[in-house]
Backbone as a ProteinNet text record, in pm:
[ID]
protein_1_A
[PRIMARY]
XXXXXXXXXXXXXXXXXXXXXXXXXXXXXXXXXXXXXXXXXXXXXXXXXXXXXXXXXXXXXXXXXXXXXXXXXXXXXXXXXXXXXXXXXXXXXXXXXXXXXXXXXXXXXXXXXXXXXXXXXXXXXXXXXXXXXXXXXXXXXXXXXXXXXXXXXXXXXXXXXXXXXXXXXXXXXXXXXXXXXXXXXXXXXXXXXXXXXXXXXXXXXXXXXXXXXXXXXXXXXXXXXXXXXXX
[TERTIARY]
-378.5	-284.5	-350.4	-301.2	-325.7	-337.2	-414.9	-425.6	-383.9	-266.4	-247.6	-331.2	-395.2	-503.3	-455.9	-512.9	-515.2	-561.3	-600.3	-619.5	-723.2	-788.5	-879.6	-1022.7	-1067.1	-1156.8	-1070.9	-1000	-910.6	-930.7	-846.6	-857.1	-977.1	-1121.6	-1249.1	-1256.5	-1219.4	-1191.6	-1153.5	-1022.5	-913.8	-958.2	-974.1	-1088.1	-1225.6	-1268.7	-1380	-1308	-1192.5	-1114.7	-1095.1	-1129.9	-1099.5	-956.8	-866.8	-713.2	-711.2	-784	-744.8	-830.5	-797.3	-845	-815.2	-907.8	-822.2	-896.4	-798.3	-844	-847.5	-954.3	-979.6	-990.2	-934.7	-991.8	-952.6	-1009.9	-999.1	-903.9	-883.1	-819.7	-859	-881.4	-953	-1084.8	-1165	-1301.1	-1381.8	-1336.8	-1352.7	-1270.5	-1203.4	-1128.7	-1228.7	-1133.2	-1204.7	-1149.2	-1040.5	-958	-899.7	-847.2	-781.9	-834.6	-838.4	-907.8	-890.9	-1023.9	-1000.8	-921	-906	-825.5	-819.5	-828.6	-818.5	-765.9	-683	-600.3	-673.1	-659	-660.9	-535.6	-537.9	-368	-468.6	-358.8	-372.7	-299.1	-303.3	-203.5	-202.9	-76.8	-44.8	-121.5	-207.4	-220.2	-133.1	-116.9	4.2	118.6	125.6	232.8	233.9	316.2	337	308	210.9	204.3	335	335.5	421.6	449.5	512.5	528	491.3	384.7	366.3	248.3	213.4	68.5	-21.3	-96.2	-199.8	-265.2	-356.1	-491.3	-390.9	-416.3	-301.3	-294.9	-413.2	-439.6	-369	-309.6	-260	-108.8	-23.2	85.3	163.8	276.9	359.1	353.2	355.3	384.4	526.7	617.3	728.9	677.4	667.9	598	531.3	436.5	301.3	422.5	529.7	604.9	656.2	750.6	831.4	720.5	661.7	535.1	480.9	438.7	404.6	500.6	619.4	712.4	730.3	757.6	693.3	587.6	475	381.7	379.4	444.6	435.4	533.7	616.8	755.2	705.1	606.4	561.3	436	344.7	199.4	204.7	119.6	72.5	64.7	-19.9	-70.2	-121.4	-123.9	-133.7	-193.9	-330.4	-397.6	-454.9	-429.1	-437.2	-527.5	-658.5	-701.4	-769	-832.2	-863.5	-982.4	-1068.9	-1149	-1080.3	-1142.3	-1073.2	-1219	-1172.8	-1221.3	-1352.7	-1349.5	-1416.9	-1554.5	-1500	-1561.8	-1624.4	-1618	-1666.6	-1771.5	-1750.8	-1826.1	-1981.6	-1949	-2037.3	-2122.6	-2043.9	-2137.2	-2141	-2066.6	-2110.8	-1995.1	-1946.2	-1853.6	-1832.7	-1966.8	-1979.9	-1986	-2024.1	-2010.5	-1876.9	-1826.7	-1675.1	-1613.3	-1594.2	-1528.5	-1555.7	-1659.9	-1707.4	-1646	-1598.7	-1556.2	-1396.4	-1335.1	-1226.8	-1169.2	-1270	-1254.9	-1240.7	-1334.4	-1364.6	-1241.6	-1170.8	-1058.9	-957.8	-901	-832.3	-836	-985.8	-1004.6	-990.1	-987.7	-942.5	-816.7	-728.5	-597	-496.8	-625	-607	-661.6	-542	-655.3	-684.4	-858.8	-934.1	-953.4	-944.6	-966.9	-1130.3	-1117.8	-1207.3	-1336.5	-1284.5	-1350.9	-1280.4	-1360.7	-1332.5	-1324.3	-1236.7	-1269.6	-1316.5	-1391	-1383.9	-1369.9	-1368.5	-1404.7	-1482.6	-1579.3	-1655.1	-1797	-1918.6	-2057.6	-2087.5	-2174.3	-2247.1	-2358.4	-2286.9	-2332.9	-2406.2	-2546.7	-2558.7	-2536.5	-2476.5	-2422.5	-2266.3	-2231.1	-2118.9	-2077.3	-2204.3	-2172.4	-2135	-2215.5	-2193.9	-2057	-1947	-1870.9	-1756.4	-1743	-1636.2	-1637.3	-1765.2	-1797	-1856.3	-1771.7	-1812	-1746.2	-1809.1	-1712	-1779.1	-1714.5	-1786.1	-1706.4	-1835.2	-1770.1	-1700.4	-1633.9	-1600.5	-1607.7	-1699.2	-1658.6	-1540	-1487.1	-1327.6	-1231.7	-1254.5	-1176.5	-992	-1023.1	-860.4	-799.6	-877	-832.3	-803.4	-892.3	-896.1	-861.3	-854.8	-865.4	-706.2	-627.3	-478.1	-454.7	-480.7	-528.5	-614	-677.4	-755.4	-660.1	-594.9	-498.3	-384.4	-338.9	-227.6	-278.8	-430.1	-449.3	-510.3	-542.7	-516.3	-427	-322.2	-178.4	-133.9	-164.5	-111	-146.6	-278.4	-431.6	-348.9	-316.7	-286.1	-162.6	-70.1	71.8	37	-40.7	-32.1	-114	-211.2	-236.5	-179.3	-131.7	-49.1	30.5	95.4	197.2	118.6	51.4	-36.9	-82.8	-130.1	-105.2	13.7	106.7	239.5	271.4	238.2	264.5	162.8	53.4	-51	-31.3	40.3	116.3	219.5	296.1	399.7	289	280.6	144	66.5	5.1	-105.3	-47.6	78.7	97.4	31.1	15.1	-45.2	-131.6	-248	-327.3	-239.4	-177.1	-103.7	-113.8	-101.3	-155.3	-82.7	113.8	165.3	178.4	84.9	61.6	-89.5	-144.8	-330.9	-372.8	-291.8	-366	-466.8	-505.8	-663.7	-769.6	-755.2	-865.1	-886.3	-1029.8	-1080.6	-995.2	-867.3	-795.8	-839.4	-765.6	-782.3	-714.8	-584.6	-499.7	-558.6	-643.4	-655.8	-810.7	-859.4	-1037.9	-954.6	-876.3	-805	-741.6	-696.8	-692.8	-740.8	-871.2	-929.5	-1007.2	-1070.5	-1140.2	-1031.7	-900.9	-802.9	-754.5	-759.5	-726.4	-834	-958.1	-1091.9	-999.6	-1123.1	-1057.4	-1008.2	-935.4	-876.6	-988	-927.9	-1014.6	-986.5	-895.3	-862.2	-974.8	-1030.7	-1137.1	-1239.3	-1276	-1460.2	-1533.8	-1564.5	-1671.3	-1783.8	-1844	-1969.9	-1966.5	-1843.8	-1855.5	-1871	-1947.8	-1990.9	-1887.5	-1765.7	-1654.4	-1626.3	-1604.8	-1567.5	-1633.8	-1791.4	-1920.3	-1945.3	-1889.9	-1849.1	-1775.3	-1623.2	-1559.3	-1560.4	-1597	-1663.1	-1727	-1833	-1951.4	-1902.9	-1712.7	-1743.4	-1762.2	-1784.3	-1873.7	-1774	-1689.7	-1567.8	-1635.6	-1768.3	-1818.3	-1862.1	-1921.2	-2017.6	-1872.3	-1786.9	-1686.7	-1686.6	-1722.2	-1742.5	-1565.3	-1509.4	-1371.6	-1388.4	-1343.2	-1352.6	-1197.8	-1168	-1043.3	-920	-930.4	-913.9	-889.1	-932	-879.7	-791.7	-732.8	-604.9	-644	-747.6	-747	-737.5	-705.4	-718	-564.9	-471.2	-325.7	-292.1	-352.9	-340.6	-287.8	-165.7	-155.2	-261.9	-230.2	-329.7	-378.8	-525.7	-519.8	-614.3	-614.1	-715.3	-671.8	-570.2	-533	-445.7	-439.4	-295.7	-182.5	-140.8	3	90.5
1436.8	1390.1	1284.4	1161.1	1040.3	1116.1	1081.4	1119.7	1009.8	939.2	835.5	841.8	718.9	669.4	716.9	773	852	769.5	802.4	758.9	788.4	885.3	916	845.2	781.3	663.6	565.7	556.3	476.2	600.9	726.7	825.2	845.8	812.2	852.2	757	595.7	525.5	537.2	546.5	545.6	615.3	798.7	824.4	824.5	743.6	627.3	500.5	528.4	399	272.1	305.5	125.7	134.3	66.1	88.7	-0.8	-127.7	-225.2	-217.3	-150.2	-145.3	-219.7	-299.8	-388.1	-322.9	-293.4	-306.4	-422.8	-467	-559.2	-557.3	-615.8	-630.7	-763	-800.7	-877.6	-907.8	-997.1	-996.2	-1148.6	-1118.8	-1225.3	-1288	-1182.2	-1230.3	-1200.3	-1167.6	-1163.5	-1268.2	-1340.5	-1431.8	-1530.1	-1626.9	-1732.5	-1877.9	-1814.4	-1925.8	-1909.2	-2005.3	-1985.3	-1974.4	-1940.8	-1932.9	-1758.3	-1721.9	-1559.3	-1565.9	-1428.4	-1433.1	-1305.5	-1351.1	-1150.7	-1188.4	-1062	-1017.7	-886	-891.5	-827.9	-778.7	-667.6	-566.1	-480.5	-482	-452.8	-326.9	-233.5	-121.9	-82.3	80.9	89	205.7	257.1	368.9	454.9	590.6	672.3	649.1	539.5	467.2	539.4	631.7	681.9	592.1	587.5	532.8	508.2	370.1	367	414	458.9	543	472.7	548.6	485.8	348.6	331.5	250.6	310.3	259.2	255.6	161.8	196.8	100.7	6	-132.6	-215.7	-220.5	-176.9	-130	7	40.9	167.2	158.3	41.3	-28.3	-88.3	-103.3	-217.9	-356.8	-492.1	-557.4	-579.4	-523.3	-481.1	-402.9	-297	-199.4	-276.4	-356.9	-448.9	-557.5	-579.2	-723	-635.5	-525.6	-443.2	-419.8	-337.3	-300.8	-437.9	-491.7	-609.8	-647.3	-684.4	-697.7	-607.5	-509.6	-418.4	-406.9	-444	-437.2	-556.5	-660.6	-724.1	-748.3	-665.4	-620.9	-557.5	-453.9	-364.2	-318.3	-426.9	-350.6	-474.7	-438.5	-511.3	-641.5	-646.4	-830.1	-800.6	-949	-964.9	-1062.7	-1085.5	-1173.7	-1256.5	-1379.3	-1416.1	-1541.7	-1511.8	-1620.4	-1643.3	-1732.2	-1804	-1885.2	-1832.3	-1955.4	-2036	-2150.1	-2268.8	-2250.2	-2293.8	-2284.7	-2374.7	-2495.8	-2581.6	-2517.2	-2437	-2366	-2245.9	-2183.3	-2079.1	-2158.6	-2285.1	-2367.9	-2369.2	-2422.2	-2451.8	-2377.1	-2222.5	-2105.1	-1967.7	-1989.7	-1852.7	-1742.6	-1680	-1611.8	-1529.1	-1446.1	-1327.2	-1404.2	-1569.6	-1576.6	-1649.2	-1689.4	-1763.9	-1643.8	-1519.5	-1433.5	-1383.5	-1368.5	-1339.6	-1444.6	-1561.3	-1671.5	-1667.7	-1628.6	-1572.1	-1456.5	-1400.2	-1253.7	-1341.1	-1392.9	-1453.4	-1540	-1592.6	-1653.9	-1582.5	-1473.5	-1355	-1296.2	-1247.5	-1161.4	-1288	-1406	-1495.2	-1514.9	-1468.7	-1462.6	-1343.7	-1231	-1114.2	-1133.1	-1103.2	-1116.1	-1013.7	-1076.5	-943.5	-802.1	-792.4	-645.1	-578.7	-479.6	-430.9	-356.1	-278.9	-250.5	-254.7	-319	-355.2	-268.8	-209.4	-129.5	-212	-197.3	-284.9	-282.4	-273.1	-222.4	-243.1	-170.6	-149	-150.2	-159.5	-174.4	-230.7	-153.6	-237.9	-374	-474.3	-579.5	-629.7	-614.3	-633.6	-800.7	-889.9	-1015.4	-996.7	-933.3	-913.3	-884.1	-865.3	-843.3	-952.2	-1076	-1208.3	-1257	-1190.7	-1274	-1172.1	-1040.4	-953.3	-917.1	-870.1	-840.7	-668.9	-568	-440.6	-449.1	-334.6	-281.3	-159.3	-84.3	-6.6	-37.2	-14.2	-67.9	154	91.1	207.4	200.5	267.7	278.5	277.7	248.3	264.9	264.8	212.2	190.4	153.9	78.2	95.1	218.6	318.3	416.6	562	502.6	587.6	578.4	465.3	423.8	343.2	402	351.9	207.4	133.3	6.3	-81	-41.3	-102.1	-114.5	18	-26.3	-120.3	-124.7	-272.9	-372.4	-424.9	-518.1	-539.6	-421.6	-502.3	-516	-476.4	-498.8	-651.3	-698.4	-766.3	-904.5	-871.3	-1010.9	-1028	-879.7	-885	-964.8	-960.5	-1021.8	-1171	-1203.9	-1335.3	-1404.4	-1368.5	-1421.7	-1441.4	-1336.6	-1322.3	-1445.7	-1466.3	-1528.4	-1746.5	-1740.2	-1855.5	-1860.9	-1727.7	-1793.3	-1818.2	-1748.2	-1792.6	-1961.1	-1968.1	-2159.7	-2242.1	-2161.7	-2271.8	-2297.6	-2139.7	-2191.2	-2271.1	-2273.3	-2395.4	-2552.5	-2571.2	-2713.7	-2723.4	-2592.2	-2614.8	-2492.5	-2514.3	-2456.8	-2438.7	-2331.7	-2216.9	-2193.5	-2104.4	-2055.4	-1860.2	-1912.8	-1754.1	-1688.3	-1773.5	-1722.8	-1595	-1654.6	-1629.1	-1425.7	-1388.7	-1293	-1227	-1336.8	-1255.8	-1334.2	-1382.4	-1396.8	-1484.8	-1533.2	-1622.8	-1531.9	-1421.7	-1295.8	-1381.4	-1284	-1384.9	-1282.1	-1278.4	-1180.3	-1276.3	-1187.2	-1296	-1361.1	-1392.3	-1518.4	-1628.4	-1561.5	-1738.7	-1755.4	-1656.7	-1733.5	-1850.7	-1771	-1860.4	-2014.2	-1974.4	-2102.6	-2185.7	-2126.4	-2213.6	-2295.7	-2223.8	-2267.4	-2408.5	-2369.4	-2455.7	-2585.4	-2553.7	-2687.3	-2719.2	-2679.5	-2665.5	-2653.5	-2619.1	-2586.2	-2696.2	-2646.4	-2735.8	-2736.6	-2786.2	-2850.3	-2719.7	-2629.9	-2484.5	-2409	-2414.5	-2319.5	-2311.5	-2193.8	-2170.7	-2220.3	-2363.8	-2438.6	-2364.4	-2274.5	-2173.3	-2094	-2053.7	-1931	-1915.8	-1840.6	-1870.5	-1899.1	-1821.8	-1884.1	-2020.8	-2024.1	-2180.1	-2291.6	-2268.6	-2349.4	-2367.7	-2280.9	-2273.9	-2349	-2356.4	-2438.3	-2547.7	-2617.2	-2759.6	-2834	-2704.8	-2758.4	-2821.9	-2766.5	-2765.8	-2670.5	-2563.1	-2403.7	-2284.5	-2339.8	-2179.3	-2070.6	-2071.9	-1944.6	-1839.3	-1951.5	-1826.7	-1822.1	-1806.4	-1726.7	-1595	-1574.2	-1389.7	-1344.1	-1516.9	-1471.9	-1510.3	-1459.2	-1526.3	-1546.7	-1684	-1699.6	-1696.8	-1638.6	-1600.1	-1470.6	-1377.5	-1271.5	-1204.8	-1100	-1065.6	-1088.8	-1044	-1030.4	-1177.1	-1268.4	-1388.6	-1430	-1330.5	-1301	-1236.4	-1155	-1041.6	-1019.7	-926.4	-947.3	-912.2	-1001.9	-949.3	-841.8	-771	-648.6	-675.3	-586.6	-530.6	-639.7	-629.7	-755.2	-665.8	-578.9	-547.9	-559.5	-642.4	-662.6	-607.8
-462.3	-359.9	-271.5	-238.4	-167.5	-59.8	44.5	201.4	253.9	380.4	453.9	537	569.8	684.2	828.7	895.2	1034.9	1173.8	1255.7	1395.5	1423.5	1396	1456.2	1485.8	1435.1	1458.8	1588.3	1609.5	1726.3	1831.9	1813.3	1912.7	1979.5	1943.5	1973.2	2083.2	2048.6	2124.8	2222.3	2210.3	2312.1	2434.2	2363.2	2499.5	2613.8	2547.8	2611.7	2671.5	2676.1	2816.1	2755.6	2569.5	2477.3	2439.4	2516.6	2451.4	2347.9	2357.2	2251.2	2171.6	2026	1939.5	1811	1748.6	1665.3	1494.1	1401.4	1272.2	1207.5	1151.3	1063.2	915.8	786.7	669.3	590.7	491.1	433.3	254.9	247.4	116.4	24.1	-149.8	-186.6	-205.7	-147.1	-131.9	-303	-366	-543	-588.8	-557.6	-647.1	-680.7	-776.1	-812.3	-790.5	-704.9	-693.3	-534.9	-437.9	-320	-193	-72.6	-10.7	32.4	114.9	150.9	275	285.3	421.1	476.7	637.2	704.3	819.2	829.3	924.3	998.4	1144.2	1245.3	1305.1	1346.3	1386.2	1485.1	1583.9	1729.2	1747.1	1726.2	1743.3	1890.5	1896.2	2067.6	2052.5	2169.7	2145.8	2143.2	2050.9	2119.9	1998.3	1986.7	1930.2	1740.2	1665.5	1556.9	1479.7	1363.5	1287.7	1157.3	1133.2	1042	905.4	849.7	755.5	595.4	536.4	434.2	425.7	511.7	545.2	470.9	427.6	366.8	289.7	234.2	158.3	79.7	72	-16.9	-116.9	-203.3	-338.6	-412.5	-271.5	-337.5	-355.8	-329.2	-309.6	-399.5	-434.7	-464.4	-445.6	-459	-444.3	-336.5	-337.6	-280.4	-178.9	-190.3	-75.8	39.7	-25.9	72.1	167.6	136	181.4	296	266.3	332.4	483.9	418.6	515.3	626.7	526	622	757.7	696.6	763.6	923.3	876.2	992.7	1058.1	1018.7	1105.5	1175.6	1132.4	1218.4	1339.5	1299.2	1430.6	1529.7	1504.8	1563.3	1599.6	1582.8	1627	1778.5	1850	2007.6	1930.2	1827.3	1829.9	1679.1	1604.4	1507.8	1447.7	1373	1405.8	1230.6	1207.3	1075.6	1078.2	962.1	996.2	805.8	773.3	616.7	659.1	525.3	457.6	364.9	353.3	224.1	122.1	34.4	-127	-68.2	-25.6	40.9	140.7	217.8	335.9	250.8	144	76.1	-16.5	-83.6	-107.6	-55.2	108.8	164.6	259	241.3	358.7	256.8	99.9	69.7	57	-31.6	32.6	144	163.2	256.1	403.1	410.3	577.5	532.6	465	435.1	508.9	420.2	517.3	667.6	658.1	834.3	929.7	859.3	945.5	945.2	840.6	830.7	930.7	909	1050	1113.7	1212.5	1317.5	1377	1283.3	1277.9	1324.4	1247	1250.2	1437.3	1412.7	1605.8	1668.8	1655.8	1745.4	1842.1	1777.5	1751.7	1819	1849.3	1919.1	2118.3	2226.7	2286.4	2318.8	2362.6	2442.9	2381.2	2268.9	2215.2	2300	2274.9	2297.3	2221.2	2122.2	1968	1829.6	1755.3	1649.7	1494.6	1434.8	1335	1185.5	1140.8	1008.6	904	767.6	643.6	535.5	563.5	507.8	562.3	476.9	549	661.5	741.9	865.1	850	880.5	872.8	1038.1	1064.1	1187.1	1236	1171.6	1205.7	1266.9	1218.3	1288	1397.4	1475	1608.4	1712.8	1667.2	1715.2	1670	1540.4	1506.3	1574.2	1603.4	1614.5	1752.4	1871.6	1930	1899.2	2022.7	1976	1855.7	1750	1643.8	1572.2	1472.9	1398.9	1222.6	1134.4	1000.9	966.3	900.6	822.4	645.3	569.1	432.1	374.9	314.2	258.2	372.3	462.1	585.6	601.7	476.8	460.2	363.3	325.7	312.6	398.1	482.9	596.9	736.5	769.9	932.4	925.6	960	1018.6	1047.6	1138.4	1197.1	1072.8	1020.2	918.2	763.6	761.4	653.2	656.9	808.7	849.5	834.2	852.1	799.4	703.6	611.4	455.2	388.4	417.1	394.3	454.2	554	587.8	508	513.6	474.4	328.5	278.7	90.6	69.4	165.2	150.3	186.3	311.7	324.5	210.3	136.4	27.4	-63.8	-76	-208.8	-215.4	-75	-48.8	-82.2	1.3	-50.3	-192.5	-258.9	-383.4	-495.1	-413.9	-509	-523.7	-367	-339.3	-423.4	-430	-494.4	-662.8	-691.1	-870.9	-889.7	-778.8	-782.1	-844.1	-738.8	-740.9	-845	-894.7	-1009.6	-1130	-1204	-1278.1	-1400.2	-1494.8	-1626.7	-1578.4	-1439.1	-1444.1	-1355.4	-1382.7	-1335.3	-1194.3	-1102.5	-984.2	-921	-931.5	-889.3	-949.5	-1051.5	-1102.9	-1070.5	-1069	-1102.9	-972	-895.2	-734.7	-731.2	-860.8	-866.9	-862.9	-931.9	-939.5	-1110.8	-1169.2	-1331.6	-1397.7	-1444	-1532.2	-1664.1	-1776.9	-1887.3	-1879.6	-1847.3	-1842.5	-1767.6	-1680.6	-1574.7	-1627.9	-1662.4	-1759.5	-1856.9	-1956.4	-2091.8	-2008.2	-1883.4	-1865.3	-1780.7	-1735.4	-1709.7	-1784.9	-1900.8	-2065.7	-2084.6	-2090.9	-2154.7	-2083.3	-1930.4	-1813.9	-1750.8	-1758	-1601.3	-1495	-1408.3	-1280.7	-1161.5	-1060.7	-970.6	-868.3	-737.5	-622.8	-572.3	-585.4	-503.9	-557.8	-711	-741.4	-696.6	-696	-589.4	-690.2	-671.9	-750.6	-762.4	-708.2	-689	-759.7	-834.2	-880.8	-1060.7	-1098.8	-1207.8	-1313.2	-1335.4	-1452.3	-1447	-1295	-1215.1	-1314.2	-1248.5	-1306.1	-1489.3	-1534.3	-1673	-1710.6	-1663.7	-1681.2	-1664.1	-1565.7	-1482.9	-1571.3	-1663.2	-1769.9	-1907.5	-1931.8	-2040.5	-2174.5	-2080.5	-2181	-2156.4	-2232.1	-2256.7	-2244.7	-2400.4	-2403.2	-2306.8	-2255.4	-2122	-1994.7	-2030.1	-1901.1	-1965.5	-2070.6	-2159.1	-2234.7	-2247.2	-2293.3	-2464.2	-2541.6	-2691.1	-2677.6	-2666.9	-2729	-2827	-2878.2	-3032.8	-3048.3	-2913.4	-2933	-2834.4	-2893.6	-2751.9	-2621.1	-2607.8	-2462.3	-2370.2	-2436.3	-2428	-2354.7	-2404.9	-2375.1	-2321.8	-2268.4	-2201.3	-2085	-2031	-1895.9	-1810.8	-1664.4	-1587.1	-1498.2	-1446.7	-1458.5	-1293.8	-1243.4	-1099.7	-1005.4	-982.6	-917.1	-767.7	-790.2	-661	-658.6	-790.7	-751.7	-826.7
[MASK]
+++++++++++++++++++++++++++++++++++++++++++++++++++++++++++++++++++++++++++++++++++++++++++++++++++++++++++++++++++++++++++++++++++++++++++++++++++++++++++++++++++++++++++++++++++++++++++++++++++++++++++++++++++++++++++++++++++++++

């Protein structure tokens, strides 16, 4: 049985006099294509959590929109911020996203502690202020699951637009995650100016060298729908 993400990491808060508590997470930071992106959600204290929140991985496609939707009717503040393909380029993914956060808690004011997801990163203190990471945080921490829900839809949503523009790499399906459809076509088109030039399939393709993306073309999986994606 699924457990829905709870309060209580906020409640610990709350009674130490921090009303503004913001959850943070990210979405995209495995792709190979797009830029990452994270959202920050400001909840009330007190205020019933919405029904059916949780980790975005554990979701619909449908579910994640609906949801979204609501949270953004209804939490205190709501906070959205992105790296570009460009900016992940040039700092890395892991500070691409930290800058993404940074973007995101921008957007919030004045919080007071920060929930996060996942490992304690002691840089993050300069980019979030207070905070505490949580392991699986969007499986657990309430506030933290609104915004991976949220981060997951607004991507999603950017990468639907970006398959319009750069149609057969399947975005509007595999998000710009390496499924086999978007390796096969990246082997088959190279990649765009949206792809994380850094990243090794990327750099494969760029080269020239189908082989080393680890796809044999020629065989199903080459056709395959796409898989670990969220949607």
């Amino acid at each position: 049985m699924v457990r829905d993400p709870d309060r209580t990491a906020e409640a610990v808060l709350w009674e130490r006099g921090l009303s503004r508590v913001v959850g943070i997470d990210e979405a995209g930071m495995g792709a190979l294509a797009g830029a990452v992106v994270a959202a920050a959600v400001l909840t009330r204290p007190g205020e019933p959590a919405i029904p059916g929140v949780r980790d975005s991985k554990m979701l619909s496609a449908a579910r994640r929109v609906l949801l979204a939707e609501r949270i953004h009717r209804e939490a205190a503040a709501v906070g959205i911020g992105a790296a570009s393909p460009a900016e992940i380029g040039r700092l890395g993914i892991r500070h691409a996203t930290h800058l993404a956060m940074r973007r995101a808690i921008g957007r919030i004011p004045a919080p007071d502690h920060v929930l996060v997801d996942g490992l304690p990163a002691p840089e993050l203190g300069a980019i979030l202020g207070p905070f505490t990471a949580i392991v699986r945080g969007d499986a657990s921490s309430y506030p933290i699951a609104c915004a991976s829900i949220v981060a997951k839809v607004t991507r999603d949503a950017l990468m639907d637009r970006l398959s319009l523009r750069y149609p057969g790499y399947g975005w509007d399906r595999n998000a710009g995650y390496g499924t086999a459809d978007h390796l096969a076509a990246l082997a088959r088109l190279g990649p765009t100016v949206v792809h994380r030039a850094g990243f090794a399939p990327v750099r494969a393709a760029a080269a020239g060298s189908p082989e080393q993306l680890g796809l044999d073309l020629e065989s199903p999986a080459a056709s395959a729908p796409p898989s670990s994606t969220g949607r």
